[in-house]
Every structure is written in structure tokens, then in C-alpha cells.
N, C-alpha and C positions, 0 to 999 in steps of 0.2 A: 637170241633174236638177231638176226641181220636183216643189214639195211641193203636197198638197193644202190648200187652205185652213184647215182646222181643227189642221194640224199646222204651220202656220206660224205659226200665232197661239198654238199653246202653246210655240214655241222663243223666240218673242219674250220671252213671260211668264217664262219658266225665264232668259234673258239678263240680264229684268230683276233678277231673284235674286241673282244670280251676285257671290260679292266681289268687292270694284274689287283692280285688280292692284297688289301692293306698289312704293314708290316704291323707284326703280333707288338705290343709295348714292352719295353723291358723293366727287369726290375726297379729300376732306379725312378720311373715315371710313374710306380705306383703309388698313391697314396700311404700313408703310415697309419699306421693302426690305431687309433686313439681310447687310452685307457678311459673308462667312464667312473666318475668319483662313485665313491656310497650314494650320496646324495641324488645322483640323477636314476640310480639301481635299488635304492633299498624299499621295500613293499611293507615291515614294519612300522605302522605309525607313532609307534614310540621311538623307533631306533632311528626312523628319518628324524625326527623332532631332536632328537639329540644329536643327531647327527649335523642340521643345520645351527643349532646353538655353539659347535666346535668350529663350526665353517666361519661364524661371523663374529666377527673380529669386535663391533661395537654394538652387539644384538639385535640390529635392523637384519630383518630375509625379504628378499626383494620377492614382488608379489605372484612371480610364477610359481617360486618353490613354495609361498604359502598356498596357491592352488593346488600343486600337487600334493604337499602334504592333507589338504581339506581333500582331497580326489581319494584318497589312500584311503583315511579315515570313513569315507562315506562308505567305500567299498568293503572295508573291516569291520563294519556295523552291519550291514546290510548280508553281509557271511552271516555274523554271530548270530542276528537274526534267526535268518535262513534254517543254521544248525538246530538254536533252540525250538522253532515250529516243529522240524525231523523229530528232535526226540523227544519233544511232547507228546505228536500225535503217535510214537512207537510205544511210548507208556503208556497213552490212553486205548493204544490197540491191546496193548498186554495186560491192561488189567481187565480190559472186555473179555479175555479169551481164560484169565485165570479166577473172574468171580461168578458165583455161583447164580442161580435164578434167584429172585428174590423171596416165592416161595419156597424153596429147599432151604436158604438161607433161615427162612424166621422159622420154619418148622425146627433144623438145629437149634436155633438159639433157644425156643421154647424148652425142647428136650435137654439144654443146659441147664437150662433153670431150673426144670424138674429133678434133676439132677443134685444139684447145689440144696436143694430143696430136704431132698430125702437122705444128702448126707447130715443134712443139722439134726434131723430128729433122731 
């Protein structure tokens, strides 16, 4: 694309204007990385619950980590939950697809009995 002369020479003049770009930070002004305990990372609520009983020194846990820990817990109930619905209703789909009508059913059972029947005599 080119421009016509009189609009080249006012992009120049507006470049000239233009703030100079901020110096990038250096290493040294970056923050440090801060390691995160167990405690503030662990998703088990038993291994937090132990985890905060090793933290405290005279068995008080201040009342955030016992929300988190109750936060954990609510959400590791409300899984196991969840799971056991899933395989309920995949047992109660499997046994719907693996049991028989309930006429075929008792005609079988009948003919067992007939069976059982005419082995005794």
C-alpha cells in the first residue's frame, strides 16, 4: 500500500509525538515465586485434616482452613454421591437389559419344577 506524500509526512510528524515505549523490568524486580504449603494445595480431606493437625502446634486451625477443609469435604461427598447414582443407575440399566420378561421367566421356573418333579419319581 502507499501512501500519498502529504500523508506520509504527517505519520512521520505524529511518530515523532508518540511516548517512547516503557523500559521491559528486569529480573531483579520480578516477584519470587512463592512455594504453596500442602495445606493451602491438598484436595484430600483426610490428608488436609492431617495435614493441618501437623501445622498446629497447640491443635487450634484458624477458621479459614477449617472452611476449607468443610469446603473439601462437601465437595468429596457430593463426588462420591454423584458416583454412586452413576453406578446405580448403570446396574439398574444392566439388569433391565440382562432379565428376562416375566412371562418366560415363570414359564422356566414352572418347567423346573416339572422337572425336579419327575426326577424324584
Amino acid at each position: 500500500m502507499t501512501l500519498d506524500p502529504k500523508s506520509a509526512q504527517r505519520l512521520q510528524e505524529l511518530g515523532r509525538r508518540l511516548p517512547q515505549a516503557l523500559p521491559t523490568p528486569t529480573a531483579k524486580e520480578t516477584t519470587p515465586v512463592r512455594k504453596l504449603h500442602a495445606v493451602e494445595t491438598e484436595e484430600n480431606p483426610e490428608e488436609l485434616f492431617r495435614q493441618l493437625i501437623q501445622v498446629s502446634s497447640d491443635g487450634n486451625i484458624p477458621a479459614h482452613l477449617m472452611d476449607r477443609l468443610k469446603l473439601i469435604e462437601k465437595q468429596s461427598l457430593n463426588k462420591s454421591k454423584n458416583e454412586d447414582k452413576n453406578k446405580s443407575k448403570l446396574s439398574i440399566e444392566n439388569n433391565k437389559k440382562d432379565k428376562l420378561p416375566d412371562s418366560i421367566e415363570n414359564s422356566l421356573y414352572v418347567e423346573f419344577q416339572q422337572m425336579l418333579l419327575e426326577q424324584d419319581d
